[in-house]
DRENLORO-434390 format. One record per atom (N, C-alpha, C): residue number from 0; residue in one letter; atom name; x, y, z. Coordinates in Angstrom, 2 decimals, decimal comma. Layout:
<nodes>
+-----+--------+-------+---------+---------+---------+
: num : residu : atome :      c1 :      c2 :      c3 :
+-----+--------+-------+---------+---------+---------+
: NUM :      A :    CA :       X :       Y :       Z :
...
+-----+--------+-------+---------+---------+---------+
</nodes>
This chain:
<nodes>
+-----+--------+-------+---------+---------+---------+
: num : residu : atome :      c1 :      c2 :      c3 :
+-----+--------+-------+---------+---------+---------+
:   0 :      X :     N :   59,37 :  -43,21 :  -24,24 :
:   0 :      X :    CA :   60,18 :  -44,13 :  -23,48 :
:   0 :      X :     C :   61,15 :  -43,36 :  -22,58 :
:   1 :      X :     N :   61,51 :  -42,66 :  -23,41 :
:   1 :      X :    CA :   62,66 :  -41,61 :  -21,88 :
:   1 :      X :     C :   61,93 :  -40,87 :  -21,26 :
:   2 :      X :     N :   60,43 :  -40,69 :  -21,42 :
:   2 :      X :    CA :   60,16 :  -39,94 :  -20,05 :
:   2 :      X :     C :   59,77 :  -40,71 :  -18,88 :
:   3 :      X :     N :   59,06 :  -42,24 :  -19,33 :
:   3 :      X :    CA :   59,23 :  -42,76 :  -18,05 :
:   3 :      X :     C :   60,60 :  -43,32 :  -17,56 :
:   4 :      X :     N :   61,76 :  -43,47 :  -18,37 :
:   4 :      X :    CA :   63,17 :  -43,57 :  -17,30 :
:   4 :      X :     C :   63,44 :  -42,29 :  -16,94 :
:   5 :      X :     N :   63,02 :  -41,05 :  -17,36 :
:   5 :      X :    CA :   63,62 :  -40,19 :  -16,51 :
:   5 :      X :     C :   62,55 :  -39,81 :  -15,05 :
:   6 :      X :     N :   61,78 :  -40,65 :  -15,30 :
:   6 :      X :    CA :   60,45 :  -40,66 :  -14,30 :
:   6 :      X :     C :   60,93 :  -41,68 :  -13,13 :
:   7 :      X :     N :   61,51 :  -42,78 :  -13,43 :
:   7 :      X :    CA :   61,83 :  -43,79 :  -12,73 :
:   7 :      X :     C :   63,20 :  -43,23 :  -12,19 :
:   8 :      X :     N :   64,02 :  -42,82 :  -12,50 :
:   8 :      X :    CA :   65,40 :  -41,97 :  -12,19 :
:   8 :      X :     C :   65,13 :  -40,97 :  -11,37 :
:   9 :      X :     N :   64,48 :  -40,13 :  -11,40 :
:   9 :      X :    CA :   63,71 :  -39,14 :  -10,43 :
:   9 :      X :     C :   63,35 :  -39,87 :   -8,77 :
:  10 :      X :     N :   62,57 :  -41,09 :   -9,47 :
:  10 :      X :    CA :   62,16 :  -41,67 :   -8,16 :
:  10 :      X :     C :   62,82 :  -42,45 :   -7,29 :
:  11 :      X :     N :   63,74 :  -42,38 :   -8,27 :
:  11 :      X :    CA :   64,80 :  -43,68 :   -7,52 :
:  11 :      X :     C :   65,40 :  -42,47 :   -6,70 :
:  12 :      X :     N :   66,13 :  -41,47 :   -7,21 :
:  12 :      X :    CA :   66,94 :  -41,03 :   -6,73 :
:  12 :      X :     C :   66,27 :  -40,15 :   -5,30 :
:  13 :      X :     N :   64,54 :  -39,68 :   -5,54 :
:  13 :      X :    CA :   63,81 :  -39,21 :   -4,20 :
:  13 :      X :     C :   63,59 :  -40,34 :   -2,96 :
:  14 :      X :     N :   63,48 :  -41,71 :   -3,71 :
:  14 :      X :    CA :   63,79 :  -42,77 :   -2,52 :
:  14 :      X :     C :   64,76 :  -42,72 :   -2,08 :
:  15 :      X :     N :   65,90 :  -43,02 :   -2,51 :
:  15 :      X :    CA :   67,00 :  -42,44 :   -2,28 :
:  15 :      X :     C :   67,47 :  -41,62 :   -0,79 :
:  16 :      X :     N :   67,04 :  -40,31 :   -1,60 :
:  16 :      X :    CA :   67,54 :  -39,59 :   -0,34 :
:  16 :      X :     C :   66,08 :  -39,65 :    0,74 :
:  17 :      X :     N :   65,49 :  -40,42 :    0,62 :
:  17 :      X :    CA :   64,10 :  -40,55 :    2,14 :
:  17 :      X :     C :   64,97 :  -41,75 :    2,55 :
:  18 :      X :     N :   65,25 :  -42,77 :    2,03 :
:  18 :      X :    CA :   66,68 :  -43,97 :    2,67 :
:  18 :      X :     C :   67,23 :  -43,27 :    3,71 :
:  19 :      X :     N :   68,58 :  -42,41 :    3,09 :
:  19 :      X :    CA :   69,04 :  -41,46 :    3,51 :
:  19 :      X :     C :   68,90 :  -40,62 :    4,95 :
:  20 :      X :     N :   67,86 :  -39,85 :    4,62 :
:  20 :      X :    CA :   67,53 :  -39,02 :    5,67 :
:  20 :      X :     C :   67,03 :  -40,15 :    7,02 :
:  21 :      X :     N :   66,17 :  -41,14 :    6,63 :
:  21 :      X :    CA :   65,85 :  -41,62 :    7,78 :
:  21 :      X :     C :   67,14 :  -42,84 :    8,60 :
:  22 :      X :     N :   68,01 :  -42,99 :    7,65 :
:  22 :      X :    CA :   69,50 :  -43,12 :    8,11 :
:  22 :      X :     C :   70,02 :  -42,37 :    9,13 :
:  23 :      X :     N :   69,89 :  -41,15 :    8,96 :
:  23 :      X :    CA :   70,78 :  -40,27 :    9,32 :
:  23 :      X :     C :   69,53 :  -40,03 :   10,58 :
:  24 :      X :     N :   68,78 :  -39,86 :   10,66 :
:  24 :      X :    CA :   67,77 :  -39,63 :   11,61 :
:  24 :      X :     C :   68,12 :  -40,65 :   12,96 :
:  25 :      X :     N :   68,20 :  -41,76 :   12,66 :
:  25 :      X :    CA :   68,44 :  -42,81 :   13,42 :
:  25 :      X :     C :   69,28 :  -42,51 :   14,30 :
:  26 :      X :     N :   70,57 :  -42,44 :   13,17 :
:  26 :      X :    CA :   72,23 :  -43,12 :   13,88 :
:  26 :      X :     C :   72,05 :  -41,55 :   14,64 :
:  27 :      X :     N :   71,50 :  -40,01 :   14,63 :
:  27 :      X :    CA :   71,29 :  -39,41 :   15,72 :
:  27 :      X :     C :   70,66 :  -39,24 :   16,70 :
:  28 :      X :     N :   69,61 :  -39,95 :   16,89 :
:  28 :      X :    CA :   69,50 :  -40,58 :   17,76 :
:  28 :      X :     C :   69,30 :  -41,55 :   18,85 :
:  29 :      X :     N :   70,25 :  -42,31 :   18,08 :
:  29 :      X :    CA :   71,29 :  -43,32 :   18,74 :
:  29 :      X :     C :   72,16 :  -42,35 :   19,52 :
:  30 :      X :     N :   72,77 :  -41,77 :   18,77 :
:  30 :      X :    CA :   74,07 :  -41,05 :   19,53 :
:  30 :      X :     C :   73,64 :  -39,99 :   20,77 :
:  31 :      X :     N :   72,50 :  -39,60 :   20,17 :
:  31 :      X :    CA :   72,39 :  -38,57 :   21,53 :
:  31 :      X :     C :   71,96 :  -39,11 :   22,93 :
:  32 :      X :     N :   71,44 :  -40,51 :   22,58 :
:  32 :      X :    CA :   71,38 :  -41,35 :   23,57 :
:  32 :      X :     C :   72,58 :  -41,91 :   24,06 :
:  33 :      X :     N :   73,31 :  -42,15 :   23,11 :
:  33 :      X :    CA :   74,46 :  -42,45 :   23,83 :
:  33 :      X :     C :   75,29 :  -41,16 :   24,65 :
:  34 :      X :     N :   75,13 :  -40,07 :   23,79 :
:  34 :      X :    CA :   75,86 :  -38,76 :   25,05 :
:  34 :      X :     C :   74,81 :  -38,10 :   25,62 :
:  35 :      X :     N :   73,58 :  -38,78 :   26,02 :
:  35 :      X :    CA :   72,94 :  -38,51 :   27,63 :
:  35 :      X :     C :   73,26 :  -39,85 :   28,53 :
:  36 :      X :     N :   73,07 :  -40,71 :   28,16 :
:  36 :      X :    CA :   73,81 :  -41,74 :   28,91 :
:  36 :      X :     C :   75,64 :  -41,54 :   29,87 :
:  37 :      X :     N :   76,06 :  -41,04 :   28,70 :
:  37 :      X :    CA :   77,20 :  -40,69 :   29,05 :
:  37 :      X :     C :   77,41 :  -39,38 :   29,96 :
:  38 :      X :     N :   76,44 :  -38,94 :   30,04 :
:  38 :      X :    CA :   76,27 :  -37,61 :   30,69 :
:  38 :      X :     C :   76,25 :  -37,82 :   32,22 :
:  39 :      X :     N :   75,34 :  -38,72 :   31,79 :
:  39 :      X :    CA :   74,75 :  -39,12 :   33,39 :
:  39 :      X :     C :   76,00 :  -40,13 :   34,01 :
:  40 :      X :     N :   76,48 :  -41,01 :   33,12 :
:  40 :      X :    CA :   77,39 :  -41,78 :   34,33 :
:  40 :      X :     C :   78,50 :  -40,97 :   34,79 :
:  41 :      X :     N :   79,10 :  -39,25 :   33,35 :
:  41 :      X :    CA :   80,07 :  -38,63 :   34,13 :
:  41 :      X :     C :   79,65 :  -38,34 :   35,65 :
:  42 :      X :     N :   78,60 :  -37,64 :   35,47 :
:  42 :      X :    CA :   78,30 :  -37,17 :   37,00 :
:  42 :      X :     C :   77,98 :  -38,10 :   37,78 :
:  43 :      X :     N :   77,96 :  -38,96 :   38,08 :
:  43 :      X :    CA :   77,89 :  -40,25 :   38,87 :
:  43 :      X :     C :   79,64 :  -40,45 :   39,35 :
:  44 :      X :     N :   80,51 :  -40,58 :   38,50 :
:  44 :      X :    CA :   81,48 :  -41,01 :   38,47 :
:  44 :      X :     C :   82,16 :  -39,47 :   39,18 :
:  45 :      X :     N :   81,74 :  -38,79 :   38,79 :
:  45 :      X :    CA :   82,19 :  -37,14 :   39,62 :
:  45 :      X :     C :   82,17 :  -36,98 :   40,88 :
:  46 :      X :     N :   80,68 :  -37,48 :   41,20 :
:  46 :      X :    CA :   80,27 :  -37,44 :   42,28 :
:  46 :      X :     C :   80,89 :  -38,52 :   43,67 :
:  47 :      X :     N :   81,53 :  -39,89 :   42,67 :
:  47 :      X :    CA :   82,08 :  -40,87 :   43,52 :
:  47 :      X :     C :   83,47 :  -40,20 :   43,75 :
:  48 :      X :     N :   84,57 :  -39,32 :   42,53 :
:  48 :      X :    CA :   85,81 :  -38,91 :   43,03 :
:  48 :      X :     C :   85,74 :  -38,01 :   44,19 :
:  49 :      X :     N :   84,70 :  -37,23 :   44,06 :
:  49 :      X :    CA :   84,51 :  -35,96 :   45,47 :
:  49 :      X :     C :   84,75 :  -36,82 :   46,66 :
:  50 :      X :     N :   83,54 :  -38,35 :   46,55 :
:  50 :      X :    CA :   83,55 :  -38,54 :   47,89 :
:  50 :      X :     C :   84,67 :  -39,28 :   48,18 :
:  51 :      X :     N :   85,34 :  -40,35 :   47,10 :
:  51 :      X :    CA :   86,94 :  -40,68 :   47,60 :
:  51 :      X :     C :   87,66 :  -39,76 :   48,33 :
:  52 :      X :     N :   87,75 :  -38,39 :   47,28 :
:  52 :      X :    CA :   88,73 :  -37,36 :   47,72 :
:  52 :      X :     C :   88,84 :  -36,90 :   49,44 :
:  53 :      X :     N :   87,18 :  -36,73 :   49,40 :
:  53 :      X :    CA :   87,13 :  -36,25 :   50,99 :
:  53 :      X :     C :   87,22 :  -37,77 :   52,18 :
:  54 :      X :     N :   87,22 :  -38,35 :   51,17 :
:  54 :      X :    CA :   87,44 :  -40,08 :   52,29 :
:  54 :      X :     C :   89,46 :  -39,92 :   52,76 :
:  55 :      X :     N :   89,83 :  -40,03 :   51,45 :
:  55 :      X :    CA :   91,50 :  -39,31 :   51,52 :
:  55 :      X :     C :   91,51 :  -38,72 :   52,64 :
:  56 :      X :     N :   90,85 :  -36,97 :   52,53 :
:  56 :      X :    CA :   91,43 :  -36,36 :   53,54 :
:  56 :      X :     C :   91,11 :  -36,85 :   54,79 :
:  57 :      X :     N :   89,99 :  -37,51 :   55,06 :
:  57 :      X :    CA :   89,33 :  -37,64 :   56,12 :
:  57 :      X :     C :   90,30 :  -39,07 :   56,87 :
:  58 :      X :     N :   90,89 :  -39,73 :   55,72 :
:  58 :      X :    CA :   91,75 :  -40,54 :   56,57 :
:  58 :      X :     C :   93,21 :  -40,60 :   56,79 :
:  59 :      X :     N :   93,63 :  -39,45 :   55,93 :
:  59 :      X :    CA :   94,92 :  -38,87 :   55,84 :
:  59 :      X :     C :   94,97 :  -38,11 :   57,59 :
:  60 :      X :     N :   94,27 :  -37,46 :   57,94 :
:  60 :      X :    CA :   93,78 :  -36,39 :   58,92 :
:  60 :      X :     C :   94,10 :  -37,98 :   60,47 :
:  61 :      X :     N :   93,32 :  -39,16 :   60,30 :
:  61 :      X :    CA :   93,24 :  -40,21 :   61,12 :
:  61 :      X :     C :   94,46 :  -40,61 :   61,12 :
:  62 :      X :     N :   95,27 :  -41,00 :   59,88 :
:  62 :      X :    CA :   96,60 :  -41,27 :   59,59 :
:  62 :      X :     C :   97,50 :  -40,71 :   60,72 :
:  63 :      X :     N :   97,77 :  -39,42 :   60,02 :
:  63 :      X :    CA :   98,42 :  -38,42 :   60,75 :
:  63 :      X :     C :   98,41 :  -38,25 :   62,41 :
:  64 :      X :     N :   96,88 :  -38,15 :   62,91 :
:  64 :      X :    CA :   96,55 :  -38,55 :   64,35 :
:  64 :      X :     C :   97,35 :  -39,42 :   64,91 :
:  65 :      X :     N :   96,66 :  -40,56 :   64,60 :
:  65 :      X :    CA :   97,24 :  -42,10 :   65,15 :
:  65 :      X :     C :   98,86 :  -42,65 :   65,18 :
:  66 :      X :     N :   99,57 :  -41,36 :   63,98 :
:  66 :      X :    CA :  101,10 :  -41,88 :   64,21 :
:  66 :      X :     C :  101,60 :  -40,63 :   65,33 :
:  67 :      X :     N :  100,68 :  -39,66 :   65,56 :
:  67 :      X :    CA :  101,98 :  -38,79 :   66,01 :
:  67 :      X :     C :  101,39 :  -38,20 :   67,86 :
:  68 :      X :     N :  100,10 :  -39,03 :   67,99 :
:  68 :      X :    CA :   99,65 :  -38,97 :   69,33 :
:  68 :      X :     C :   99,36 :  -40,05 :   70,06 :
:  69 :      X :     N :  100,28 :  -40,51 :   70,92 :
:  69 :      X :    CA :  100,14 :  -41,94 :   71,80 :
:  69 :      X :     C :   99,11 :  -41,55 :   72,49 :
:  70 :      X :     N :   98,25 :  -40,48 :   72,91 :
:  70 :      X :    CA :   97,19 :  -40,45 :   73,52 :
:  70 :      X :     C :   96,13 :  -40,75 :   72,71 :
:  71 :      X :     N :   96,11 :  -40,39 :   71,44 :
:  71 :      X :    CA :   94,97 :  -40,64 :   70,44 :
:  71 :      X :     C :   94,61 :  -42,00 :   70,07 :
:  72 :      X :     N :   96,13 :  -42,71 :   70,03 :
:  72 :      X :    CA :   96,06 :  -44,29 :   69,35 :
:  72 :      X :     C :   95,66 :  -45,44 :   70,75 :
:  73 :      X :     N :   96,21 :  -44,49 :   72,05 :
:  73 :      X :    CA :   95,46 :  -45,78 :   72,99 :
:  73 :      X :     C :   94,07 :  -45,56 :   73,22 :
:  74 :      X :     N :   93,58 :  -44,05 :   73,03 :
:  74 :      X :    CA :   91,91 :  -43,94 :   73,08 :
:  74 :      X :     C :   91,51 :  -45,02 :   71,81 :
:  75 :      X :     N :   92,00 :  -44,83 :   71,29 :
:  75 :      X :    CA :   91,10 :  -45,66 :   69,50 :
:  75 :      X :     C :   91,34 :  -46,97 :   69,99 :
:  76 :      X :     N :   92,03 :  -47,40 :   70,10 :
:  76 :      X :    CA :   92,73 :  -48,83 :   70,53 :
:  76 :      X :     C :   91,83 :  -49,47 :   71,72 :
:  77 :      X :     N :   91,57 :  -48,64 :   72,56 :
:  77 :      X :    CA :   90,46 :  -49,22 :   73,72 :
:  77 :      X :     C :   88,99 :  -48,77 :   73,08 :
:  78 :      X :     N :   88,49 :  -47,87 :   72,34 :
:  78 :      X :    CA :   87,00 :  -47,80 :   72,31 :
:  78 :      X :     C :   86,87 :  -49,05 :   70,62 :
:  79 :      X :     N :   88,11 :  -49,18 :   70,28 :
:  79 :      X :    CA :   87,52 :  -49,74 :   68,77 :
:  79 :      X :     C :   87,97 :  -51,12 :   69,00 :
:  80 :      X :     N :   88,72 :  -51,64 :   70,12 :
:  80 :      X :    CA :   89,21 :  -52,90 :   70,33 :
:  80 :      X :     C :   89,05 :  -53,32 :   72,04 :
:  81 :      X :     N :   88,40 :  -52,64 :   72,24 :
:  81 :      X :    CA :   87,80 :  -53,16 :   74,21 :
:  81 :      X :     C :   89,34 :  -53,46 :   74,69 :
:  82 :      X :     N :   90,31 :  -52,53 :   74,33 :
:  82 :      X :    CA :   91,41 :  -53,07 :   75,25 :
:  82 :      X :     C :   91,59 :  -52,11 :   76,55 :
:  83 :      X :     N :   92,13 :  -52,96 :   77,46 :
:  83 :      X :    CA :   92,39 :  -52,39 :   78,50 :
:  83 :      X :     C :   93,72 :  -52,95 :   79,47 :
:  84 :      X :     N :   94,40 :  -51,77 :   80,81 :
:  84 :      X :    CA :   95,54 :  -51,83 :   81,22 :
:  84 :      X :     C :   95,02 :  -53,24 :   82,41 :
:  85 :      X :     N :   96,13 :  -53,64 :   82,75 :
:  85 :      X :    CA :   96,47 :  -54,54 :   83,76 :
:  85 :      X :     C :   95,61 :  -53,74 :   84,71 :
:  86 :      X :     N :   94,83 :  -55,02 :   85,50 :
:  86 :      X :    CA :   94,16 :  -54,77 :   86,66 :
:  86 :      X :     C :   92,92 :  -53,42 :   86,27 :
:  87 :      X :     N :   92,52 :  -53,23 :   85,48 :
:  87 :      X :    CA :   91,53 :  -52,41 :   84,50 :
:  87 :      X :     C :   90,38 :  -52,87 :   84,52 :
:  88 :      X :     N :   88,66 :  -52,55 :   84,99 :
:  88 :      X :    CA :   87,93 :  -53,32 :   84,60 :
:  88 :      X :     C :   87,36 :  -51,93 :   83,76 :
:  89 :      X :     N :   86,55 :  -52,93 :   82,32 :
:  89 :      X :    CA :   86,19 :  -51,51 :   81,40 :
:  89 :      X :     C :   84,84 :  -52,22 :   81,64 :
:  90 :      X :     N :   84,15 :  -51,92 :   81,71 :
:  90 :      X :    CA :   82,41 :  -51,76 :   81,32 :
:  90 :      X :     C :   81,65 :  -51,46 :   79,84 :
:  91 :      X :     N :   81,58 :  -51,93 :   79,01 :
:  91 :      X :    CA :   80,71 :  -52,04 :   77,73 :
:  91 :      X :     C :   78,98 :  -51,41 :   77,65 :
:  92 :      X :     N :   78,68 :  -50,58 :   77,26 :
:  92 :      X :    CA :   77,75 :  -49,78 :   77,31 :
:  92 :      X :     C :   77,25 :  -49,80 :   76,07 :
:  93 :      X :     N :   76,35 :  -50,54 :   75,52 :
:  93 :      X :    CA :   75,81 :  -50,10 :   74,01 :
:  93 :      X :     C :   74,40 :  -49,74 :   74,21 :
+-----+--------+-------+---------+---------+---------+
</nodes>
């Protein structure tokens, strides 16, 4: 009689750890899916601060222009808004 409970105890406890292992098998990879996923949206999200950043400079640079050259802001002002001086005819060319 105790060798088949120590037979059944054996087996319980080798099910057991096959439970176990294929537990642990899983929830890794789950996770490594979750940090390639995550991998990929950093560099996505990397790739969008670069291009903010250089949008910044690129309109910091326009900024700067447009407040400190009255020649710059009436060129922009007539090619981006068709304005023009008294007695002026402009011509539209697309």
């Amino acid at each position: 009689m105790k060798g088949k409970r120590v037979k059944y105890i054996n087996i319980f406890w080798v099910a057991l750890t096959v439970v176990i292992a294929i537990c642990t098998v899983v929830v890794s990879i789950s996770t490594l899916g979750d940090m390639l996923r995550t991998r990929r949206d950093r560099k996505i999200v990397e790739a969008n601060i670069q291009m903010l950043e250089d949008k910044i400079k690129s309109d910091s640079i326009f900024i700067h222009k447009i407040t400190t050259s009255p020649e710059f802001m009436e060129q922009y002002a007539r090619e981006t808004y068709h304005m023009q001086r008294k007695g002026e005819t402009v011509y539209i060319m697309e």
